[in-house]
C-alpha positions as CSV (number, residue, x, y, z in Angstrom):
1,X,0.0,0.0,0.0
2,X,1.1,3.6,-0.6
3,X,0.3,7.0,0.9
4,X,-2.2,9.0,-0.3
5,X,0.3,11.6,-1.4
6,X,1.7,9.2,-3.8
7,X,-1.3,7.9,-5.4
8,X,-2.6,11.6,-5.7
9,X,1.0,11.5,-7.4
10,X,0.9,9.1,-9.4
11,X,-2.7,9.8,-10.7
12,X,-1.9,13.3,-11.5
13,X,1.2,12.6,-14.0
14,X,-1.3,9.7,-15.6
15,X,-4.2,12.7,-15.7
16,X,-1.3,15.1,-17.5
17,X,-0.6,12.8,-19.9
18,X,-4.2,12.8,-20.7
19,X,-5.0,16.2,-21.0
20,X,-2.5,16.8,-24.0
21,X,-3.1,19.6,-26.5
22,X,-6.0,18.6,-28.7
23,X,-8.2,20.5,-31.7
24,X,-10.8,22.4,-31.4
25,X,-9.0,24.1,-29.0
26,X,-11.9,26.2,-27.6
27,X,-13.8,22.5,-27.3
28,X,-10.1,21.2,-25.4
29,X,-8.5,23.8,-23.6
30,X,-11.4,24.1,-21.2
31,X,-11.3,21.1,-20.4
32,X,-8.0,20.8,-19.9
33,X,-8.3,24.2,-17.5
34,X,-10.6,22.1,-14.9
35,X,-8.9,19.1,-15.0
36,X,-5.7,21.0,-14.0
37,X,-7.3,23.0,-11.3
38,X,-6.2,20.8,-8.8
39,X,-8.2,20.0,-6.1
40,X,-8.1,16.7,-3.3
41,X,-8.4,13.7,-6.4
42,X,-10.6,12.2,-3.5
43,X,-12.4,9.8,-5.5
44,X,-9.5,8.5,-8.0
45,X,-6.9,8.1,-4.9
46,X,-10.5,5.8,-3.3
47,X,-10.4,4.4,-7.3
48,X,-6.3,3.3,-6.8
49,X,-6.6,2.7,-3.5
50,X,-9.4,0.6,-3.6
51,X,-7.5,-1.6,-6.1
52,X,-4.6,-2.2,-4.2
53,X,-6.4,-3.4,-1.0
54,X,-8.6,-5.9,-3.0
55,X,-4.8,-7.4,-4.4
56,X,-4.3,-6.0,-7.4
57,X,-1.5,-3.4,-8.4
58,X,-3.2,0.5,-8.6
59,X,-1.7,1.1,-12.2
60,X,-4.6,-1.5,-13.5
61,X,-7.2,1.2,-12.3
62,X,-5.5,4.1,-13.4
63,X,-8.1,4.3,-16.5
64,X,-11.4,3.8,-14.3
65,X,-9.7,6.3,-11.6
66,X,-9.6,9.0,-14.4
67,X,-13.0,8.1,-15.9
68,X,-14.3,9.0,-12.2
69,X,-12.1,12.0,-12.0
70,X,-13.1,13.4,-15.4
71,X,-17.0,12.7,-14.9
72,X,-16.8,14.6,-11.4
73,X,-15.2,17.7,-13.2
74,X,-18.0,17.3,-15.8
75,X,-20.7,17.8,-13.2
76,X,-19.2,20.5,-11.5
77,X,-19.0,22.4,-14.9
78,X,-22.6,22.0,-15.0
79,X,-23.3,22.8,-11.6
80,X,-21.8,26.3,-12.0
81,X,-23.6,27.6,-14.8
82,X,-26.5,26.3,-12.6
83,X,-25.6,27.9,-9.4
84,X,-23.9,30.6,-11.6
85,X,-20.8,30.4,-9.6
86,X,-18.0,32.7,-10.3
87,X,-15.2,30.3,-8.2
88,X,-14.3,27.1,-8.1
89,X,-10.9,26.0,-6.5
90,X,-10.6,29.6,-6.2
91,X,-10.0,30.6,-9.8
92,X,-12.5,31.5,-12.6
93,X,-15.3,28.5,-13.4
94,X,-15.3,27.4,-16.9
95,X,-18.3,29.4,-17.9
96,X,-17.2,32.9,-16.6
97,X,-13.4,32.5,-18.2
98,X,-15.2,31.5,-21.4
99,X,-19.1,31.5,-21.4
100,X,-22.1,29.1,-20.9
101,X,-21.9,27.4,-24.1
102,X,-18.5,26.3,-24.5
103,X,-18.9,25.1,-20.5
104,X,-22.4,23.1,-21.8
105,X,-20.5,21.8,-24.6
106,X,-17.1,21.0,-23.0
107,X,-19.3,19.6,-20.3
108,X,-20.3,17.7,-22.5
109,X,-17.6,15.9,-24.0
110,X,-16.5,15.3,-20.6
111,X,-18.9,13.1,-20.1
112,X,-18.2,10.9,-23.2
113,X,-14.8,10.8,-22.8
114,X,-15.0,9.3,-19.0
115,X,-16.9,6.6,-21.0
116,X,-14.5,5.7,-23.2
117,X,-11.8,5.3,-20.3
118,X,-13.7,1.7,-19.5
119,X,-12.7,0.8,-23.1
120,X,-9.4,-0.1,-22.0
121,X,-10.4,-3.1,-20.0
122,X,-12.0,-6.3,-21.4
123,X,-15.1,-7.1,-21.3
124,X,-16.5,-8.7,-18.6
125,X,-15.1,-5.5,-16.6
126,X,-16.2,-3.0,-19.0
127,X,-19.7,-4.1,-18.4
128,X,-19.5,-4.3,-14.6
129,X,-18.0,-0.8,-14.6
130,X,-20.1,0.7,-16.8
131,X,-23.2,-0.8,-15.4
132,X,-21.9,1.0,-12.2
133,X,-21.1,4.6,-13.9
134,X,-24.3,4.7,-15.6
135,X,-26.3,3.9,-12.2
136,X,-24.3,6.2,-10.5
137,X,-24.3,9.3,-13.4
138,X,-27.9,9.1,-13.1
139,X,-28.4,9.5,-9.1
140,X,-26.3,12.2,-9.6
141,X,-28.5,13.7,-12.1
142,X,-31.3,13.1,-9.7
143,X,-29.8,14.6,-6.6
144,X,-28.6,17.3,-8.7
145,X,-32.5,18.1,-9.9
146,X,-33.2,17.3,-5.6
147,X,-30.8,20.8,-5.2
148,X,-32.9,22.5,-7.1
149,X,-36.3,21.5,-6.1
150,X,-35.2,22.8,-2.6
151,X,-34.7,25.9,-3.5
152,X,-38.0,27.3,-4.2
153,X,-39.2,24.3,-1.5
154,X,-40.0,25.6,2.0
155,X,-41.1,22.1,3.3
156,X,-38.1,20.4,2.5
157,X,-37.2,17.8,5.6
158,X,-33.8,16.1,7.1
159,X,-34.3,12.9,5.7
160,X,-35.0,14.1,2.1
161,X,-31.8,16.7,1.9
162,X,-30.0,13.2,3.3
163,X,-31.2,11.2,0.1
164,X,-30.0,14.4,-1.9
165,X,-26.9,14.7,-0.7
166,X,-26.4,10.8,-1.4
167,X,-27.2,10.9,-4.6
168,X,-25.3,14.5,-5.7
169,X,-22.4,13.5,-4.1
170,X,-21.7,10.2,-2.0
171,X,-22.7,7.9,-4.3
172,X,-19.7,8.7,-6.3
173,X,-17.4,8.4,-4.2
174,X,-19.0,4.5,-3.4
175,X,-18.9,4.3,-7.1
176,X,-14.8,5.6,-7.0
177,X,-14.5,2.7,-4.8
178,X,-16.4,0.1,-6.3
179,X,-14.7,0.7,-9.4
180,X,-11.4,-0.1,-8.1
181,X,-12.6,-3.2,-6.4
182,X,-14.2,-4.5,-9.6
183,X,-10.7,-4.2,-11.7
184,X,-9.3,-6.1,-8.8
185,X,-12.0,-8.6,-9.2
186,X,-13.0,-8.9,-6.0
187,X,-16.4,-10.3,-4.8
188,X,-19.3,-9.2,-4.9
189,X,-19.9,-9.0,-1.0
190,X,-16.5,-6.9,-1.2
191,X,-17.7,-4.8,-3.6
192,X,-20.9,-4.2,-1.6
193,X,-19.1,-3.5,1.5
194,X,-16.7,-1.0,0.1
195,X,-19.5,0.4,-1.8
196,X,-21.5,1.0,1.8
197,X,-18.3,2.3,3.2
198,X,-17.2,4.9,0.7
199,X,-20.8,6.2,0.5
200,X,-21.5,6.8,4.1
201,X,-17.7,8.5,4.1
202,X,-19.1,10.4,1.4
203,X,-21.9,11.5,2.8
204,X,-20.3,12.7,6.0
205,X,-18.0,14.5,3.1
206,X,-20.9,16.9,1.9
207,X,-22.0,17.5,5.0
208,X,-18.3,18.5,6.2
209,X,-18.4,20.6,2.7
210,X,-21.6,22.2,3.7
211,X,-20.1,23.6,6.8
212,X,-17.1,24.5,5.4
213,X,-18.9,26.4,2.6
214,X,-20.6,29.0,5.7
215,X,-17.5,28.4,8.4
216,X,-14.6,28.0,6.3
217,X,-12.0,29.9,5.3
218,X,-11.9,31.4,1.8
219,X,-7.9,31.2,1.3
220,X,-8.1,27.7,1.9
221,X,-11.9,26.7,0.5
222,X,-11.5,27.4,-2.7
223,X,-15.2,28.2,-3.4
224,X,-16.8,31.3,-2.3
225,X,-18.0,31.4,1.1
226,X,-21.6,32.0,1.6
227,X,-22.3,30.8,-1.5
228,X,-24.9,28.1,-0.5
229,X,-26.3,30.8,1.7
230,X,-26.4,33.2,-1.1
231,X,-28.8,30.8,-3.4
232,X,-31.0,30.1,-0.4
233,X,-30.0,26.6,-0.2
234,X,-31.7,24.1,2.4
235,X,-28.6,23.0,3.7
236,X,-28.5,20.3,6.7
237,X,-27.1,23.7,8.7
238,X,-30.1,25.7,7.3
239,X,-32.8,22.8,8.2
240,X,-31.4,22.5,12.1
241,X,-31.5,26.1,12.5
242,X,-35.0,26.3,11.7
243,X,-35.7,23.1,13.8
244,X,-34.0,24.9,16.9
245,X,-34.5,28.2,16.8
246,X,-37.0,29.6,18.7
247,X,-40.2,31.9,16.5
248,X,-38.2,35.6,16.3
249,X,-35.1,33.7,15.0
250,X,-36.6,31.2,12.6
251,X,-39.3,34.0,11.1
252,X,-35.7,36.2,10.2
253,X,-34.1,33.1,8.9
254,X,-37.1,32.2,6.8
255,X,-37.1,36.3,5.5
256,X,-33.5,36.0,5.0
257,X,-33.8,32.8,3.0
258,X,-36.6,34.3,0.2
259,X,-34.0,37.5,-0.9
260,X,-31.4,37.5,-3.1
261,X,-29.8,41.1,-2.3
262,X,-27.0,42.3,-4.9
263,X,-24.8,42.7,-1.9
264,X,-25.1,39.7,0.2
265,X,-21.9,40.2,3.3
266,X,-24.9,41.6,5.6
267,X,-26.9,38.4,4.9
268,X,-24.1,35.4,5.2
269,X,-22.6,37.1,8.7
270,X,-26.6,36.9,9.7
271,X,-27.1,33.9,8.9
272,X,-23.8,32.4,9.8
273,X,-24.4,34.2,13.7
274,X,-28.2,32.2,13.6
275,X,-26.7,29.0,12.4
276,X,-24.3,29.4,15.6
277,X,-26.9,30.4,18.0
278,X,-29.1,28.1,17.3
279,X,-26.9,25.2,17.6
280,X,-26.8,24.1,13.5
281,X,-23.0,24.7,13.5
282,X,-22.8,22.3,16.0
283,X,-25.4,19.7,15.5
284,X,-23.7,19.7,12.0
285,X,-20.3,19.0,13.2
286,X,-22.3,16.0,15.4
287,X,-23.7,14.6,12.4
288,X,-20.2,14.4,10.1
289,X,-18.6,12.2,13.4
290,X,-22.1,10.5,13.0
291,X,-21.2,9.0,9.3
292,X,-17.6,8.6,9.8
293,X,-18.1,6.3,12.7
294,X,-21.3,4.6,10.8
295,X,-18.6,4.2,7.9
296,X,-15.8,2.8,10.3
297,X,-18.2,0.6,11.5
298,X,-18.6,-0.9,8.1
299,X,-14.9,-1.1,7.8
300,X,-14.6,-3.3,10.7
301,X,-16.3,-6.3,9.9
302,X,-14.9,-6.0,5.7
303,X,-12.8,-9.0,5.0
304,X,-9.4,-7.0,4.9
305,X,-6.1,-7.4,7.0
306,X,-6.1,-4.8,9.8
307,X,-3.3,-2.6,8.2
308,X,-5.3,-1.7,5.4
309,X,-8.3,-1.1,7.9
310,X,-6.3,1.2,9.6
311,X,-5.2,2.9,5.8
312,X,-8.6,3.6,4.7
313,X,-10.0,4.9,8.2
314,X,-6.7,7.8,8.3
315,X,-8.2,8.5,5.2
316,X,-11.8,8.6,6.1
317,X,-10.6,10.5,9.3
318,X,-8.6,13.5,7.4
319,X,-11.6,14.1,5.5
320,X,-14.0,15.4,8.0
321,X,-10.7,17.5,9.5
322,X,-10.0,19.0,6.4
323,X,-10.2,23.0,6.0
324,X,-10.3,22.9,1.8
């Protein structure tokens, strides 16, 4: 086994490789811009990982680790023309450096091309792993159409912004880890396992993102602070806050949460100070050790030597401590 560093390594001179100059360039070089803006590679390290601990060298997974990799980038192109964000990783989103259509279109092939990364393996895996992607690219679909229906929603509940959250984000990171455990060949109770694993990890990952995304700190976040609270987004912090706040406190949330002003600052420091008072900031922070430890649980009982156990839950662990 290796450390993460080195399969976030590894991964990223097999993702430059990739990403070489190709025509049209105003199709390609937008693509290549994302791809290149860095970020954790949390789900193709899970991808390589994954591999290894199920016996089989990372290299072999190095294709499905970029087809997850490129996919993920896809959607967040997507997803910031629809949230008409102006910062991810904190530099320019596709859209605003170019504009909406070459980020629909580049978008686009993105998707395509994540396909044709399962074209490398024979058959019998390139079914199992594309069966997979295509579950999994449409629950991300679904939770991505979820996010939206909450925001002109004001009835949403706990347990359905749970289901969203799986679906937009932690069933791709199950997916990540899936995939490496089917290139491994491992069986299918493994697969499930893993699968169970990475996507309570994953959802304890959105809900850490959430928090970070009122709480964290924009030199290190990468994303613009306040920006779910800008788009009135019925985050898990903005759902508990209005569970515990008492009448006064939940009526201003409520007001604060149908306006969109042009200058927001006033807004996201009110609401951030009412996500604290109430308790949210904490009942959130409750809820991410909630998942980690339902995840760890899982991770106990997989049929895997103790060492690599011990791997994946340092992993797990770093995630919900992380400030980016």
């Amino acid at each position: 086994m290796l450390t993460t560093e080195t399969y976030q390594k590894e991964f990223v001179e097999y993702l430059e490789k990739y990403v070489s100059f190709k025509e049209p360039q105003n199709l390609y070089e937008p693509i290549r811009y994302i791809l290149r803006l860095g970020g954790k590679r949390l789900r193709p390290v899970l991808t390589l990982m994954t591999c290894d601990i199920f016996g089989l060298n990372y290299t072999k997974a190095l294709d499905a680790a970029l087809a997850i990799e490129v996919f993920h980038n896809f959607s967040l192109v997507h997803d910031d023309i629809m949230d008409d964000a102006p910062l991810r990783r904190a530099k320019e989103t596709v859209h605003e450096k170019w504009n909406i259509n070459t980020g629909i279109l580049s978008g686009d092939a993105m998707l395509i091309m994540a396909y044709q990364m399962f074209e490398n393996y024979d058959d019998t895996t390139f079914r199992k792993l594309a069966k997979l992607f295509s579950k999994t690219a449409l629950e991300v679909c679904e939770g991505q159409q979820y996010d939206i229906d909450f925001e002109t929603r004001t009835d949403v509940s706990i347990p359905e912004y749970l289901k969203m959250i799986e679906y937009k984000t932690a069933v791709l990171v199950a997916a990540a880890m899936q995939m490496g455990a089917i290139v491994a060949d491992a069986s299918l109770e493994e697969q499930n396992s893993i699968y169970e694993f990475g996507n309570l990890l994953g959802i304890a990952f959105q809900l850490q993102d959430d928090y970070l995304d009122a709480f964290g700190d924009p030199k290190t976040f990468g994303k613009q602070v306040g920006g779910d609270i800008i788009e009135n987004k019925k985050t898990f912090l903005y759902l508990k806050a209005l569970e515990f706040s008492e009448q006064k406190d939940k009526d201003e949330l409520l007001q604060l949460f149908s306006t969109t002003p042009d200058d927001s600052s006033d807004k996201i420091d009110r609401v951030k100070q009412l996500f604290e008072i109430s308790g949210a900031a904490d009942a959130t922070k409750r809820e991410i050790k909630i998942y980690t430890h339902k995840a760890f649980a899982v991770l106990e009982v997989m049929p895997i030597s103790e060492d690599k156990k011990q791997i994946l839950q340092q992993f797990g662990a770093s995630l919900i401590t992380r400030e980016v």
